[in-house]
N, C-alpha and C positions, 0 to 999 in steps of 0.2 A: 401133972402137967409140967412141962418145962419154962421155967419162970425166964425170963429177961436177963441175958445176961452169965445165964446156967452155961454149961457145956458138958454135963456130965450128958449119958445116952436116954431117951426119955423110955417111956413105958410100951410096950410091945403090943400088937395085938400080932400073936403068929411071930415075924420077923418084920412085917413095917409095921409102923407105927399108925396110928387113925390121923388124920388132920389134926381132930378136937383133941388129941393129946399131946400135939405138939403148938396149937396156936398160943395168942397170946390171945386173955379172955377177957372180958366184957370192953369192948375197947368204945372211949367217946364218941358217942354220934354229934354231929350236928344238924339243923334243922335247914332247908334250903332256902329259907332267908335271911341267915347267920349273917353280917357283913363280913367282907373278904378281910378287916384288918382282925375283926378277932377270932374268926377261923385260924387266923397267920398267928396269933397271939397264944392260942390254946396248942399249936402246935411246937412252937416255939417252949412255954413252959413244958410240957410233959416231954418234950425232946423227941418227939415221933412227925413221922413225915406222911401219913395218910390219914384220914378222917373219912367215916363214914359219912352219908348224907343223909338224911330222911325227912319225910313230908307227911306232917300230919300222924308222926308216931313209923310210919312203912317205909324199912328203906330203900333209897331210889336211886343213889348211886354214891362215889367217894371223890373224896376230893383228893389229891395228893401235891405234896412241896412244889414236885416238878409242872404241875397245872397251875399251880398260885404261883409260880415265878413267872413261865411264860404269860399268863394274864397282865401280871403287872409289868411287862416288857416294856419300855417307852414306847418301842419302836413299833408295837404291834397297834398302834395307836386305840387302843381300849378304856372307857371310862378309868378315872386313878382308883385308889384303893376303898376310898370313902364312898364310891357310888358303883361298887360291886356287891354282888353276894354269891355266895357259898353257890348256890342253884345256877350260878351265870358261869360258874366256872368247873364244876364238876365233872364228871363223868358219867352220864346214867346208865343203867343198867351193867355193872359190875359185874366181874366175875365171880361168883359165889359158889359156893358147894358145899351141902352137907357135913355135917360133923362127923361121921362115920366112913367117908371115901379116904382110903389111902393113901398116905403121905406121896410115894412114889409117881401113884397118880394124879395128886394134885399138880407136884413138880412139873411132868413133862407137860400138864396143860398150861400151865406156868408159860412153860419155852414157847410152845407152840402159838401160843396167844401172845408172846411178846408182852406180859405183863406182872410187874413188881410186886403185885398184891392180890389176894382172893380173900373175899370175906365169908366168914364161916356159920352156917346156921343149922338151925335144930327146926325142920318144920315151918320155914318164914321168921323165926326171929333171930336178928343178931347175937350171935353168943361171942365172937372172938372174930381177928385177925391175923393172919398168916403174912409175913412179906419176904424177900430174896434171903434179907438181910437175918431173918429170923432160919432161912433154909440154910445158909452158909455158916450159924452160929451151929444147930445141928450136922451137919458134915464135919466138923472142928471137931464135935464133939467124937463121934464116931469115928475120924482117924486119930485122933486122939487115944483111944480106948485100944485102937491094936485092931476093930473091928473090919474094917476094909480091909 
């Protein structure tokens, strides 16, 4: 897997690469009655900008930096941050796909869906995340290498 931060080329299946060998793996869930300041607080430590969501163990949707800012918007006039949770501000039903679908093809769903993140499972359970920021460290990586 290609770790956080890497930029060497990651491991091939064929010539693309699978999802799961390129996501970033077991990533923090939270629960969808997390309150909105220590969703903000866990993402703040670990330096990461999406959080999974889940209810009752299933997950049901993510939360991401750019939903926890507009929430806390003043102007959007929304309870403050003490009387939000995680479930008021999320996203349900996420983009997800398979550990096994091609990188390439993740990407263009990516564009087309207009979205930052896809969450990666094995059979219904979360195993990893994938985001822009994670696809533009692999592209680095691969013009990098002479490969393009």
């Amino acid at each position: 897997m290609l770790a956080k931060g890497k930029t060497e080329r990651p491991r091939t299946v064929g010539q693309i690469p699978t999802i799961g060998s390129v996501m970033t793996p077991l990533p923090r869930a939270i629960d969808v009655n997390t309150p909105l300041r220590e969703a903000r607080e866990v993402m703040r430590q670990r330096g990461i900008r999406h959080l999974p969501v889940e209810n009752e163990g299933e997950l049901v949707g993510l939360l991401s930096d750019r939903d926890l800012k507009r929430a806390l918007d003043p102007s959007r006039g929304l309870p403050g941050v003490d009387e939000l949770f995680a479930g008021d501000v999320a996203i349900f039903e996420p983009f997800t796909v398979e550990e096994t679908v091609p990188l390439d093809e993740v990407l263009r769903q990516m564009v087309e869906r207009h979205v930052g993140s896809v969450l990666v499972e094995r059979e219904g359970d979360l195993l990893g995340i994938f985001t822009a920021t994670d696809g533009c460290r692999i592209l680095a990586g691969y013009l990098a290498s002479g490969v393009v």
